[in-house]
py3Dmol code that shows the C-alpha trace and the ligand (Angstrom):
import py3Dmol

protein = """\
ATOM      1  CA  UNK A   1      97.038 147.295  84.462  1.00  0.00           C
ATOM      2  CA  UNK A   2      99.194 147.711  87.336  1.00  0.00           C
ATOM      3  CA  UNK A   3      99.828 144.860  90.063  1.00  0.00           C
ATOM      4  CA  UNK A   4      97.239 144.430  92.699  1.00  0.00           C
ATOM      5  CA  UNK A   5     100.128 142.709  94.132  1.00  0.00           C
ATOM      6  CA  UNK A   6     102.007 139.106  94.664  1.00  0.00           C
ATOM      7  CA  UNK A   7     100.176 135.776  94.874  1.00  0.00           C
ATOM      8  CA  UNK A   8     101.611 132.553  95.440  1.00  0.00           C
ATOM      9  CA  UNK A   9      99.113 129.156  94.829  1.00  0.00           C
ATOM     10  CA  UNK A  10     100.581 125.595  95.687  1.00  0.00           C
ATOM     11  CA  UNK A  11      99.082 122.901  94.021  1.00  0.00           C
ATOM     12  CA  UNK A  12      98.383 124.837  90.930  1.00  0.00           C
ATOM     13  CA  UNK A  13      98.950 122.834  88.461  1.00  0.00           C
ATOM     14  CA  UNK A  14      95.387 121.590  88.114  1.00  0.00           C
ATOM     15  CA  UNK A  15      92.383 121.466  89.953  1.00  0.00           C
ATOM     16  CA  UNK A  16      91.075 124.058  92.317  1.00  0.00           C
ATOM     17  CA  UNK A  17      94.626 125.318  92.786  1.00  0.00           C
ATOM     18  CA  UNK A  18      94.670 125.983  88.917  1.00  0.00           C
ATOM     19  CA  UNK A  19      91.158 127.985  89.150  1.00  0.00           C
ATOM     20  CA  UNK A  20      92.171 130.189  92.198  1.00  0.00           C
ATOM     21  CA  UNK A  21      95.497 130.983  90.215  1.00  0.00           C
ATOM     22  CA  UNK A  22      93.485 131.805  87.013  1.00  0.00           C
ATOM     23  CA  UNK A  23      91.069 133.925  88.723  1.00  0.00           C
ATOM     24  CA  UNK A  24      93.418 135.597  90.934  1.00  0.00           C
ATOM     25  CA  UNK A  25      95.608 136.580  87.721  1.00  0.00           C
ATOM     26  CA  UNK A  26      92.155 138.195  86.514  1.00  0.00           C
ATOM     27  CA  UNK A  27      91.800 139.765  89.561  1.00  0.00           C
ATOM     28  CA  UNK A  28      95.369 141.797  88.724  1.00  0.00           C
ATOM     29  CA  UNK A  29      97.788 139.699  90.562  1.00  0.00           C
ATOM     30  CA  UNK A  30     101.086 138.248  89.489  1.00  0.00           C
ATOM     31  CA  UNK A  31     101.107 135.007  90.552  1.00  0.00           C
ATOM     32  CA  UNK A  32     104.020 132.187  91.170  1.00  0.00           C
ATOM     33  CA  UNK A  33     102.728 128.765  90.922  1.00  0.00           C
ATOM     34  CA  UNK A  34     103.604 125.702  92.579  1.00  0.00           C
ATOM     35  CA  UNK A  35     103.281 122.384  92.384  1.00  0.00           C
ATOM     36  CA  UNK A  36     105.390 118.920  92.502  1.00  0.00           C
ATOM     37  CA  UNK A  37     108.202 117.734  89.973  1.00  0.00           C
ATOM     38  CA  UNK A  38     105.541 114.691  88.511  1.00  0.00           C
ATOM     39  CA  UNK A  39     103.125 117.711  87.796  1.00  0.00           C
ATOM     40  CA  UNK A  40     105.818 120.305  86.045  1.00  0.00           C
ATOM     41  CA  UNK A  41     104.098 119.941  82.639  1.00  0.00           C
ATOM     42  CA  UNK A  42     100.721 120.813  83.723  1.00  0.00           C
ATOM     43  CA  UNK A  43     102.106 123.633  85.902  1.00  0.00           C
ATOM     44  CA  UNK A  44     104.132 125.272  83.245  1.00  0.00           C
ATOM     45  CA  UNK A  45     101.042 125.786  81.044  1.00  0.00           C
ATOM     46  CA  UNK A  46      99.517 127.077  83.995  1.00  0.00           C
ATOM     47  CA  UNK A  47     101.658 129.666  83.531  1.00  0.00           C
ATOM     48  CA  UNK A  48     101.350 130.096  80.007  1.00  0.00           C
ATOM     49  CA  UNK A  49      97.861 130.845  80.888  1.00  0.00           C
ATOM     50  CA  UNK A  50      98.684 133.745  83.110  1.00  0.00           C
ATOM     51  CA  UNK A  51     101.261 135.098  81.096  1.00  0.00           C
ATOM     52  CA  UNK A  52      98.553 135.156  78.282  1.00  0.00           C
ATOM     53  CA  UNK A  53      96.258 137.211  80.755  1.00  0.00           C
ATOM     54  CA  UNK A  54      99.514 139.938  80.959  1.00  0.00           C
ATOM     55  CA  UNK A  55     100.545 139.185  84.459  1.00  0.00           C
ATOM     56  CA  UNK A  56     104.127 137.800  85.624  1.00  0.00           C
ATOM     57  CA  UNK A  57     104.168 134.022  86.609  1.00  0.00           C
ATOM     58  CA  UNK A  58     106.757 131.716  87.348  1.00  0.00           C
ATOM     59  CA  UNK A  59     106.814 127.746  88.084  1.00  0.00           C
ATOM     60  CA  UNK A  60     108.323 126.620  91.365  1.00  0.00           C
ATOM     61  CA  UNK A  61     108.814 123.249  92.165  1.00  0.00           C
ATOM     62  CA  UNK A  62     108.314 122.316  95.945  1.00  0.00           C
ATOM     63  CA  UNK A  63     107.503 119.683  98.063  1.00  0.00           C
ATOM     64  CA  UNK A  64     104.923 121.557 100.550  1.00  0.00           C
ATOM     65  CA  UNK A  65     105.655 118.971 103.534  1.00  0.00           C
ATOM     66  CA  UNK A  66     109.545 119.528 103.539  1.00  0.00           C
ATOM     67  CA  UNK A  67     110.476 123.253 105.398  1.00  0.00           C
ATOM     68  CA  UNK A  68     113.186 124.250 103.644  1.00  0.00           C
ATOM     69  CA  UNK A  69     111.983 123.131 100.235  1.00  0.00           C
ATOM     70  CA  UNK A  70     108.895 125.627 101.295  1.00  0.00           C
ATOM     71  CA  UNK A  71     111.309 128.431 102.737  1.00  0.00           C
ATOM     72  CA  UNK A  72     113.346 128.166  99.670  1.00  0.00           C
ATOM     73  CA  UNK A  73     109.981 128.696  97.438  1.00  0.00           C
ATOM     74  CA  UNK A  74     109.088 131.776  99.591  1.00  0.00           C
ATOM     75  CA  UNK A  75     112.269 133.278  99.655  1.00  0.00           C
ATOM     76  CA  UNK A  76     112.298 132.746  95.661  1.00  0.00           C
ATOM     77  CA  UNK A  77     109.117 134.419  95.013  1.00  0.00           C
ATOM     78  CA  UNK A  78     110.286 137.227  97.034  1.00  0.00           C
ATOM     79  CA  UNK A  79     113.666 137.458  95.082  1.00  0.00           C
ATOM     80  CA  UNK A  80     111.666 137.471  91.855  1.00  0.00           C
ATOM     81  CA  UNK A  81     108.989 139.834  92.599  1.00  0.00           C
ATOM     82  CA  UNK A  82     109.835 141.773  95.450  1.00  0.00           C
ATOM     83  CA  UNK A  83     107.562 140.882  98.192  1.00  0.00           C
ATOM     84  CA  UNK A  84     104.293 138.269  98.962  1.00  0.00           C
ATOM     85  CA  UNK A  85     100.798 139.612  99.529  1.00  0.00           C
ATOM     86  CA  UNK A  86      98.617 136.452  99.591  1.00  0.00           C
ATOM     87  CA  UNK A  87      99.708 133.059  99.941  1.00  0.00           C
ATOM     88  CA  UNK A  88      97.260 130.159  99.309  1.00  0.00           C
ATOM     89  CA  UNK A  89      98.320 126.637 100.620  1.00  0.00           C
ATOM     90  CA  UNK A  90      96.526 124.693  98.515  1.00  0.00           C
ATOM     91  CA  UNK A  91      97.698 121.635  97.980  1.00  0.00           C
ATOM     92  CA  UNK A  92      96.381 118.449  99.111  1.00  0.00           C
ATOM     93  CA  UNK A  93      95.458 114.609  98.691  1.00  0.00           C
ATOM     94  CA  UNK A  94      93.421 112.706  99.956  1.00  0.00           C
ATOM     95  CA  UNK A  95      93.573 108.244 100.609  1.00  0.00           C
ATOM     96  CA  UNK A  96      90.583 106.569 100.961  1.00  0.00           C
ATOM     97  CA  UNK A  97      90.361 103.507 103.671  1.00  0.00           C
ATOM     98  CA  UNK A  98      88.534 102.233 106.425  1.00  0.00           C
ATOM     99  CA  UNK A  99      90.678 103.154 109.295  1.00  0.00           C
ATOM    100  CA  UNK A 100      91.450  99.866 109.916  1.00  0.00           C
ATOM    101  CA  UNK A 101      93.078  99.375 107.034  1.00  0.00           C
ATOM    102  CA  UNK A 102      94.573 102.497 106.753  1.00  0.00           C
ATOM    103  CA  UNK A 103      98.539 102.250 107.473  1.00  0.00           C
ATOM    104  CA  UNK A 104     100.522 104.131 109.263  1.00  0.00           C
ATOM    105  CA  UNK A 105     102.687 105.398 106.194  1.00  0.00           C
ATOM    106  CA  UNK A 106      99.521 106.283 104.426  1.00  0.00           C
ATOM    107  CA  UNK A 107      98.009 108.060 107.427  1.00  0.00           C
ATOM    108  CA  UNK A 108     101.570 109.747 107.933  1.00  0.00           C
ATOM    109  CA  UNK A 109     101.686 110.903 104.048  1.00  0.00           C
ATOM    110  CA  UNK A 110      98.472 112.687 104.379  1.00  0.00           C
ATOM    111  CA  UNK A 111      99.101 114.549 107.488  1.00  0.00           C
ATOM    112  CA  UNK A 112     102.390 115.430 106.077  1.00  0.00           C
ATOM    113  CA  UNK A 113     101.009 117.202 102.919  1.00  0.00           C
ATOM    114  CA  UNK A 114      97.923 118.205 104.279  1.00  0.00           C
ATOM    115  CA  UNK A 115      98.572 119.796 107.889  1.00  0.00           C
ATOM    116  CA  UNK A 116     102.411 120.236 108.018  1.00  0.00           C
ATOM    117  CA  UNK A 117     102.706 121.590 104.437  1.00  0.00           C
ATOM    118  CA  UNK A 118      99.565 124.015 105.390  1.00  0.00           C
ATOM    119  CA  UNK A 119     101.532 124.791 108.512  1.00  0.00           C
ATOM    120  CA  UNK A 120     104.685 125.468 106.512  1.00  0.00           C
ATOM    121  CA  UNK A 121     102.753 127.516 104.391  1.00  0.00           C
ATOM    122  CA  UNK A 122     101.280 129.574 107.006  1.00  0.00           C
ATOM    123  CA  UNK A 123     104.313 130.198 108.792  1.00  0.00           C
ATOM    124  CA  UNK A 124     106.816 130.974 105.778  1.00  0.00           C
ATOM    125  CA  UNK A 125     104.455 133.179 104.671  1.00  0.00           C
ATOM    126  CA  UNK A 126     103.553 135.097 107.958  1.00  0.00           C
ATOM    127  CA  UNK A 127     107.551 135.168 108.298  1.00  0.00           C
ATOM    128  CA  UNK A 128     107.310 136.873 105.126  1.00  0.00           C
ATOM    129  CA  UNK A 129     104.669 139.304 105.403  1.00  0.00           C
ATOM    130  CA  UNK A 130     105.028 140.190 109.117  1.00  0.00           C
ATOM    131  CA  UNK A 131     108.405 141.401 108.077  1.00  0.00           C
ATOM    132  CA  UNK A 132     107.151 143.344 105.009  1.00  0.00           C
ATOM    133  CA  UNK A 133     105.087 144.735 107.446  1.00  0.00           C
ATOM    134  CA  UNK A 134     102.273 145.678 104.915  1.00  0.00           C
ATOM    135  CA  UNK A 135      99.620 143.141 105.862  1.00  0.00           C
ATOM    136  CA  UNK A 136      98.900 140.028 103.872  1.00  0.00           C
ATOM    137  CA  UNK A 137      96.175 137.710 102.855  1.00  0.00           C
ATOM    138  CA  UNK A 138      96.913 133.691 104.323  1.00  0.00           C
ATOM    139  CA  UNK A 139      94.780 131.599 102.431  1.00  0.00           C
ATOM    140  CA  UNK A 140      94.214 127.778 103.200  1.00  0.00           C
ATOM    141  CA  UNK A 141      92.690 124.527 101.641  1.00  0.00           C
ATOM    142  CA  UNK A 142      90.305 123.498 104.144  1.00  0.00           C
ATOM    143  CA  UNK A 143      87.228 121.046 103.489  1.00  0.00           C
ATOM    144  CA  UNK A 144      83.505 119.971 104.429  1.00  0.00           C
ATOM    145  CA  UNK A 145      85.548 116.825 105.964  1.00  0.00           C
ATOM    146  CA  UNK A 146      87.566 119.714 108.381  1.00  0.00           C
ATOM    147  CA  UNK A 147      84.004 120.133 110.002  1.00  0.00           C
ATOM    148  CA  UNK A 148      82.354 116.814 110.427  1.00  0.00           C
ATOM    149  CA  UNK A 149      83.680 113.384 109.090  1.00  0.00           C
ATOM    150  CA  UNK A 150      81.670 112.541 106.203  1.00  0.00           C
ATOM    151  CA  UNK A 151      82.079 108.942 105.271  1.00  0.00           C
ATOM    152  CA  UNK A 152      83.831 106.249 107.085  1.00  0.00           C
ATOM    153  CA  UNK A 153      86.884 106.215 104.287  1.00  0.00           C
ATOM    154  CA  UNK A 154      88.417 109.216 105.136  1.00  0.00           C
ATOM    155  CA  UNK A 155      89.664 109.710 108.594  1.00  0.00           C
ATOM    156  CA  UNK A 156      93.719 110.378 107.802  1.00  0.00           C
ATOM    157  CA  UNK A 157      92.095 113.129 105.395  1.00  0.00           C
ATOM    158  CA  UNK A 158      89.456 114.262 107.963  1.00  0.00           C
ATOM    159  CA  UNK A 159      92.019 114.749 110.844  1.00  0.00           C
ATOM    160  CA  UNK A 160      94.386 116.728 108.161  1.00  0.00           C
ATOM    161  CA  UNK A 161      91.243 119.285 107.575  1.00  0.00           C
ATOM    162  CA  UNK A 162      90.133 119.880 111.083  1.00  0.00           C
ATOM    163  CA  UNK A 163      94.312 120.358 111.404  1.00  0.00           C
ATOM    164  CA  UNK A 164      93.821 123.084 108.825  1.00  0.00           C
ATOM    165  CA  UNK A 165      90.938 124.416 110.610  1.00  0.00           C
ATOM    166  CA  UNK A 166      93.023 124.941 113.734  1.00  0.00           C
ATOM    167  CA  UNK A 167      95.846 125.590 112.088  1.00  0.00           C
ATOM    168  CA  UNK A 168      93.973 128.471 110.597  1.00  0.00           C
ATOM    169  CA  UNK A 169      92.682 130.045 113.613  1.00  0.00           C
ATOM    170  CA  UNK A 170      95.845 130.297 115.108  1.00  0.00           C
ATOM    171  CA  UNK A 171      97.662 131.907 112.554  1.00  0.00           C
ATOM    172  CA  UNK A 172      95.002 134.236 112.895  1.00  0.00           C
ATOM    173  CA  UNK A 173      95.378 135.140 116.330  1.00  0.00           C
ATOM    174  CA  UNK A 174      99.011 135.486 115.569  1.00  0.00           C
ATOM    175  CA  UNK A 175      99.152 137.328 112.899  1.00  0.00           C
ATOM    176  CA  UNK A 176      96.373 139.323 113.162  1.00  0.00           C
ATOM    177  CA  UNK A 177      98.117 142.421 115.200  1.00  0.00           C
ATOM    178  CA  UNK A 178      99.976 142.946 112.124  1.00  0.00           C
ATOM    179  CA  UNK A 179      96.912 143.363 109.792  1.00  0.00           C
ATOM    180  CA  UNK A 180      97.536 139.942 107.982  1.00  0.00           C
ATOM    181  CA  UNK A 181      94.349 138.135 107.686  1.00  0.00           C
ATOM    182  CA  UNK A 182      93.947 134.238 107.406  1.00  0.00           C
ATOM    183  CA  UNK A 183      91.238 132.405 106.332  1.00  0.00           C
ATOM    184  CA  UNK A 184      90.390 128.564 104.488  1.00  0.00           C
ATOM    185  CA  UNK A 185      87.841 127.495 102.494  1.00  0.00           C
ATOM    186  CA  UNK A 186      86.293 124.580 103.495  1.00  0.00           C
ATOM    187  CA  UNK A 187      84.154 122.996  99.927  1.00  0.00           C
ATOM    188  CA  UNK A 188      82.035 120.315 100.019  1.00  0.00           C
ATOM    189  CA  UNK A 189      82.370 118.492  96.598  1.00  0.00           C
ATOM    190  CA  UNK A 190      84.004 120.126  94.018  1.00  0.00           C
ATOM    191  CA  UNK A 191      84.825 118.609  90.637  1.00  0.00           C
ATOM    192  CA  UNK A 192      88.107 117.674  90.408  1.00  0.00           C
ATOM    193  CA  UNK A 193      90.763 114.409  89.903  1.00  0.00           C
ATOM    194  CA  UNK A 194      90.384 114.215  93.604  1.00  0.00           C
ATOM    195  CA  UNK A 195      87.041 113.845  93.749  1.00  0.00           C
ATOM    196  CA  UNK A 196      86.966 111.251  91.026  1.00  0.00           C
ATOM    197  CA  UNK A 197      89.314 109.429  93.212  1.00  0.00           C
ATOM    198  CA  UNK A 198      87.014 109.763  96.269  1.00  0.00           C
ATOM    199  CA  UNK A 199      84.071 108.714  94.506  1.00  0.00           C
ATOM    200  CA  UNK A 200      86.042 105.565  92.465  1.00  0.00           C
ATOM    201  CA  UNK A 201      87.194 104.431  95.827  1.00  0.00           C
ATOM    202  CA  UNK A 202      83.667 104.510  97.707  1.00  0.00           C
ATOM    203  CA  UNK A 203      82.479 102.768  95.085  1.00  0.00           C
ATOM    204  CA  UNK A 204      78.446 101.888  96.652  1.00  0.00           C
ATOM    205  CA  UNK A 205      78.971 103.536  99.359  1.00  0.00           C
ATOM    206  CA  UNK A 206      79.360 106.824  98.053  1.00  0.00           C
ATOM    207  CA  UNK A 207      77.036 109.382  99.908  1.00  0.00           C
ATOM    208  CA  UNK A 208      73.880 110.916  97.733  1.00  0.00           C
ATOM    209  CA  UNK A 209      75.015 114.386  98.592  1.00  0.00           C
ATOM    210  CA  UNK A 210      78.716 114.288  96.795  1.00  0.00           C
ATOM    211  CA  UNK A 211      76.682 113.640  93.626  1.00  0.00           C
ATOM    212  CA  UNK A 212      76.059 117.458  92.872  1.00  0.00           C
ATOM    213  CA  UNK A 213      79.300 118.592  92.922  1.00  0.00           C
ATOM    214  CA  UNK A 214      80.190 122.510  92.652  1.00  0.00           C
ATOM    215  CA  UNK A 215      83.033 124.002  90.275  1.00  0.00           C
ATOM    216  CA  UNK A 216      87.103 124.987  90.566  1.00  0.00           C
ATOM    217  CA  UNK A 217      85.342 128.616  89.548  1.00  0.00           C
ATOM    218  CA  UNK A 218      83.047 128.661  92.661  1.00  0.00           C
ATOM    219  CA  UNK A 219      85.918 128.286  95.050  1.00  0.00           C
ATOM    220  CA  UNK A 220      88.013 130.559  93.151  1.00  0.00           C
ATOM    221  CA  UNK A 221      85.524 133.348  93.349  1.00  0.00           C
ATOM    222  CA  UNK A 222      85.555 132.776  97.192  1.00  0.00           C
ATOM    223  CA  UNK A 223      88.961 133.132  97.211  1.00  0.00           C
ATOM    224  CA  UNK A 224      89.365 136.101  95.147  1.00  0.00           C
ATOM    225  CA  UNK A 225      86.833 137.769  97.741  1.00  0.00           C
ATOM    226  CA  UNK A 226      89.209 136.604 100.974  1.00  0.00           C
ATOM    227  CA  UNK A 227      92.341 137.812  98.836  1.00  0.00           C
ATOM    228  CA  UNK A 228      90.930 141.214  98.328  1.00  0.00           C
ATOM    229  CA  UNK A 229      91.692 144.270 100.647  1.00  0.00           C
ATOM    230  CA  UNK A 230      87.608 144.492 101.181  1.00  0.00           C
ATOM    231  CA  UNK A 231      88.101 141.114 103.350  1.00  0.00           C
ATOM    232  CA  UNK A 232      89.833 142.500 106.182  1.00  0.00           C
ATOM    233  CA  UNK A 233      87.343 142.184 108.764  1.00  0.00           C
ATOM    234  CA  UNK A 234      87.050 138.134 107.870  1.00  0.00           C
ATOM    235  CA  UNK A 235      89.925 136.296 109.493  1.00  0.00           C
ATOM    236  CA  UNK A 236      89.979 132.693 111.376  1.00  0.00           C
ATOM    237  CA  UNK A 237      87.532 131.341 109.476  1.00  0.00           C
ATOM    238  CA  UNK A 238      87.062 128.137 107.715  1.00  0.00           C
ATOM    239  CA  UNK A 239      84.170 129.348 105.583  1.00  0.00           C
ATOM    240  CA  UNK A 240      81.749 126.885 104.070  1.00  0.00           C
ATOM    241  CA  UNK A 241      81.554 126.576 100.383  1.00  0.00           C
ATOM    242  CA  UNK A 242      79.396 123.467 100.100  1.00  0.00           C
ATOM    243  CA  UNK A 243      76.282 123.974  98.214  1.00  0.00           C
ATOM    244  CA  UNK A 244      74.117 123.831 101.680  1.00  0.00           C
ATOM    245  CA  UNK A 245      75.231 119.887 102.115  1.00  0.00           C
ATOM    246  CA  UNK A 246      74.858 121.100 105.993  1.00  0.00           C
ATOM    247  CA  UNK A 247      74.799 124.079 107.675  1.00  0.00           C
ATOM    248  CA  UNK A 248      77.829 125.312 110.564  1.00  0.00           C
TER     249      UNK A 248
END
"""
ligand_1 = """\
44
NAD
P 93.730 117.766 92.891
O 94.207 116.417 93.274
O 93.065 117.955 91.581
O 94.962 118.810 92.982
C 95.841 118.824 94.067
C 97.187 119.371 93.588
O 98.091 119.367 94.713
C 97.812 118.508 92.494
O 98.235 119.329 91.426
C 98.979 117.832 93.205
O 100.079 117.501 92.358
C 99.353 118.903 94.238
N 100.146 118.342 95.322
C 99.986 117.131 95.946
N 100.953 116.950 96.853
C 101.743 118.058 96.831
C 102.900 118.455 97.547
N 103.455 117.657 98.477
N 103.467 119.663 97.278
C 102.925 120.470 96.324
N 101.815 120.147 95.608
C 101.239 118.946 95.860
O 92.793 118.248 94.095
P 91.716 119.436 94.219
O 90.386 118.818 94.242
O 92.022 120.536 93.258
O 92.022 119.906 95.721
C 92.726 121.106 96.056
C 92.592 121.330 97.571
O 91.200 121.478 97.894
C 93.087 120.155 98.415
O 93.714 120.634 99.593
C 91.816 119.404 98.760
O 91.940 118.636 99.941
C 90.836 120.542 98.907
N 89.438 120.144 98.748
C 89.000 119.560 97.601
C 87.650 119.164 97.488
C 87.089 118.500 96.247
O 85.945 118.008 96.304
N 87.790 118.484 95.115
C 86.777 119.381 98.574
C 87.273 119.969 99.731
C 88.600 120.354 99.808
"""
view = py3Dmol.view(width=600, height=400)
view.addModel(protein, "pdb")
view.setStyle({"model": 0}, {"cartoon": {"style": "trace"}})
view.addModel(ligand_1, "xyz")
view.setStyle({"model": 1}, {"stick": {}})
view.zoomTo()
view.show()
């Protein structure tokens, strides 16, 4: 089949990251993964996978909260494949504490990954596409927790999301004259290492509603949609993925 076009997923070595890269491979994309150095195993059998599926992948190792580590990544992919249609900044973690025990390095390490990496993402990539000057799908890694705090635990990771959600809207209004769209899904639970971490840590206090979690394949068929050329009337939003936990 022949490319639908360029993809690039960070923190697709497992996860949700791992599902959108998956799906996005079935959906005809080549698609360069990324993901950190401690996760290079995992990542490079992502890429088995989509090699397996007859669509070009690479690995690239990248720190998403450092610029030029992300510049250099971008600039890679294009050297490889010869342009970027959709970018999803996907990575993220999460730390669970009571604000007042949360310190400032851990606070600090989750904006840093969370909103400045999505930031990176979002601007390498518009960079990118705006001079390709063939339009583009931005995708980012929003959350339920980028709309309303859910549990006391999680306020570094709460202020990171409604970063993302900003973030996301603004890109949009920027990049939106030159037909590149930019959009985040925003999940409620999902199940994943990170929400067995968020779960562990509440311990008791873990609210009834996280207990029916949805699956890496519902958020990558959300994803697939927002990557598609059908999508481009759908830009700014944080859409909610959540199992109707609330309503926006
Ligand atoms: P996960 O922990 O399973 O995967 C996250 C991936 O990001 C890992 O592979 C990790 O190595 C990578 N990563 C971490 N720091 C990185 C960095 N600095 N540079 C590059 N990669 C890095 O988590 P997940 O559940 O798959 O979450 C994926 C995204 O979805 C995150 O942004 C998360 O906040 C968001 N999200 C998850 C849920 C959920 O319930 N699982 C809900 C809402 C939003």
């Amino acid at each position: 089949m022949v490319s639908t076009g360029v993809a690039l997923v960070t923190g697709a070595a497992q996860g949700i990251g791992k599902a959108i890269a998956l799906r996005l491979a079935d959906d005809g994309f080549d698609v360069a993964v990324n993901d950190i150095v401690a996760n290079e195993k995992k990542l490079s059998s992502v890429v088995e996978e989509i090699k397996a599926k007859g669509r070009q992948s690479s690995a690239h190792l990248a720190d998403v909260s450092v610029e030029e580590d992300v510049k250099g990544m971008v600039a890679e992919v294009v050297r490889v494949y010869g342009g970027l249609n959709v970018m999803v900044a996907n990575a993220g973690v999460c730390k669970c504490a009571l604000m007042t025990e949360t310190s400032v390095e851990d606070y600090d390490r989750v904006m840093n990954i969370n909103a400045r990496g999505t930031f990176l993402c979002y601007k390498h990539a518009g960079v990118q596409m705006m001079a390709q000057g063939r339009g583009g799908r931005i995708i980012g890694a929003c959350s339920a927790s980028g709309k309303r705090a859910g549990s006391a635990f999680t306020s570094a990771y709460v202020a990171s999301k409604f970063a993302i959600r900003g973030l996301t809207q603004s890109a949009a209004l920027e990049f939106g004259p030159h037909k590149i769209t930019v959009n985040a899904y925003a999940p409620g639970p999902i199940d994943t290492d990170m929400l067995d971490y968020i779960k562990t840590s509440h311990g008791s206090a873990v609210p009834a509603h996280w207990q029916t979690a949805g699956t890496t394949g519902d958020i990558a068929a959300l994803v697939s949609y927002i990557a598609s050329k059908e999508s481009g009337f759908i830009t700014g939003q944080s859409l909610s993925i959540n199992g109707g936990i609330y309503f926006d």
